[in-house]
N, C-alpha and C positions, 0 to 999 in steps of 0.2 A: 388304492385301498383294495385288500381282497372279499372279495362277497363270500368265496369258497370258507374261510376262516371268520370272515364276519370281526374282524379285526381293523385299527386304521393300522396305518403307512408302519407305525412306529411300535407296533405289536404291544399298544396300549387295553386291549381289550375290549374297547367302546365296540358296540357295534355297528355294523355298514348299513347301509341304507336297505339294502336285501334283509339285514338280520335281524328287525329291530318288529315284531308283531304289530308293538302298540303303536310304533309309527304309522306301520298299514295301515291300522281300523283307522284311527284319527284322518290319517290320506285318503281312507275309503270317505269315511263322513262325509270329510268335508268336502268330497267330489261330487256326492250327489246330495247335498243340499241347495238349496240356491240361494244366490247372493239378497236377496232378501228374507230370507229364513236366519241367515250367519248374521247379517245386519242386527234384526230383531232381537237375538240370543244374547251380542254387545252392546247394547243399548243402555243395561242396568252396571257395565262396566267401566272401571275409565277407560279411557280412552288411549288408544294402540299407538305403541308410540312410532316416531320415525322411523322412517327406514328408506334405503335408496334400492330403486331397480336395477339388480344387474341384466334384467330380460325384461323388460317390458312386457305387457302381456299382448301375446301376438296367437292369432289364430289360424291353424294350419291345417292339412287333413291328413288320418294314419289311416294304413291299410290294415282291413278286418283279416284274421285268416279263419278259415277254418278245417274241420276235418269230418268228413262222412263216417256218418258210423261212429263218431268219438276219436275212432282210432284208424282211421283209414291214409290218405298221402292227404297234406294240405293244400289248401284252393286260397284261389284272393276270393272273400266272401264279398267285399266290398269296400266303400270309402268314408269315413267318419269324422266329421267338424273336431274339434278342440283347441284350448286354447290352455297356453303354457305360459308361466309367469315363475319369476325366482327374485327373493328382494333381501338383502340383507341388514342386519338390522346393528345400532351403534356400538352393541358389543360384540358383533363381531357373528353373529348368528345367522345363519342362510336360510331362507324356509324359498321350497319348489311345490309347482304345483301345475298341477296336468288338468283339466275338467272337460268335459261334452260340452260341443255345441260354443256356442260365439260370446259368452257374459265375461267378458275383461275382468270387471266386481268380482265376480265368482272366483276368478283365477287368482286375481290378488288378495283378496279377502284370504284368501284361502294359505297361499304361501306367506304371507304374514304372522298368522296363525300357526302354520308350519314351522315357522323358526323359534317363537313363543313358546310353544309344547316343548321344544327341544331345552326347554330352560328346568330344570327338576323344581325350583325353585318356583315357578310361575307355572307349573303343568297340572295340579291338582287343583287349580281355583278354574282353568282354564277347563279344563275336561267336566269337571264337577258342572259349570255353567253355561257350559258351549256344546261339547263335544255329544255327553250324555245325551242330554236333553233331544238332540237333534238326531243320535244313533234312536230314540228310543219313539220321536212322531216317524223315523222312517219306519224303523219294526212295524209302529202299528197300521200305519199306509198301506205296509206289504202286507200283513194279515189279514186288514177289510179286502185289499184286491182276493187275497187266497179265497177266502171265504166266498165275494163274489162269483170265480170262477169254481167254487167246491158246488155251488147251489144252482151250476148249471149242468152238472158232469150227470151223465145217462151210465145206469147200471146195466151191461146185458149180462145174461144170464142162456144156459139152455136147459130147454126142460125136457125130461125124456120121456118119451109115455110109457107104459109098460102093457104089455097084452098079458 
């Protein structure tokens, strides 16, 4: 597949896993939800159908990079848990998934979901019920933290005297 082109093999148009925005957000979500947040969201849904592991969900550790200054040479910053899972489902559908830290749940949970959203047909009951809802307690997580940290931040100021 080219990412450069965002095309597959067969210069059908679909796009690549690099092309696809909406795939992101929904891969962002559901990487930092956790697998009891994703639980709760399918609960009022039926229930996910089969699917077989081609990856098992295994956990392994990626190295951090970073760079000084934003834009300086990169450094190994450090070493990060995750755990990787990919499952395919009876029609034929793949969902992959990367998550923080050691929740297997989370990582399957997750590429199941992944392969789901990839259905046009099952994606707006899915997002409507799942995805939203859970993009929208992170937003407001992240804006109590903002807020918290806004209600500690010190104003200097200099004052000049005049003679």
């Amino acid at each position: 597949m080219s990412e450069a082109t965002g095309t597959g093999p067969g210069g059908d148009g679909q796009q690549g896993l690099a092309g696809d925005p909406a795939r992101r957000r929904w891969m962002g979500v559901l990487a930092r939800a956790s697998a009891a947040e994703i639980a709760a969201r399918l609960d009022g849904l039926p229930p996910l159908p089969a699917h077989r592991r081609l990856r098992a969900p295994e956990t392994g550790l990626v190295m951090l990079r970073g760079r000084q200054g934003g834009d300086g040479q990169p450094f190994n910053l450090g070493e990060m848990t995750v755990t990787r899972c990919s499952v395919t489902l009876p029609d034929g559908a793949t969902g992959h998934a990367y998550v923080a830290g050691r929740d297997r749940r989370q990582a399957e949970l997750a590429a199941v979901l992944d392969a789901l959203l990839q259905d046009p047909a099952r994606r707006p009951a899915l997002l409507a019920a799942v995805i939203e809802p859970l993009a929208e307690a992170q937003a407001a997580r992240a804006a109590r933290q903002a807020a918290r940290a806004a209600a500690t931040r010190v104003q200097f100021f200099t004052m000049a005297t005049m003679r």
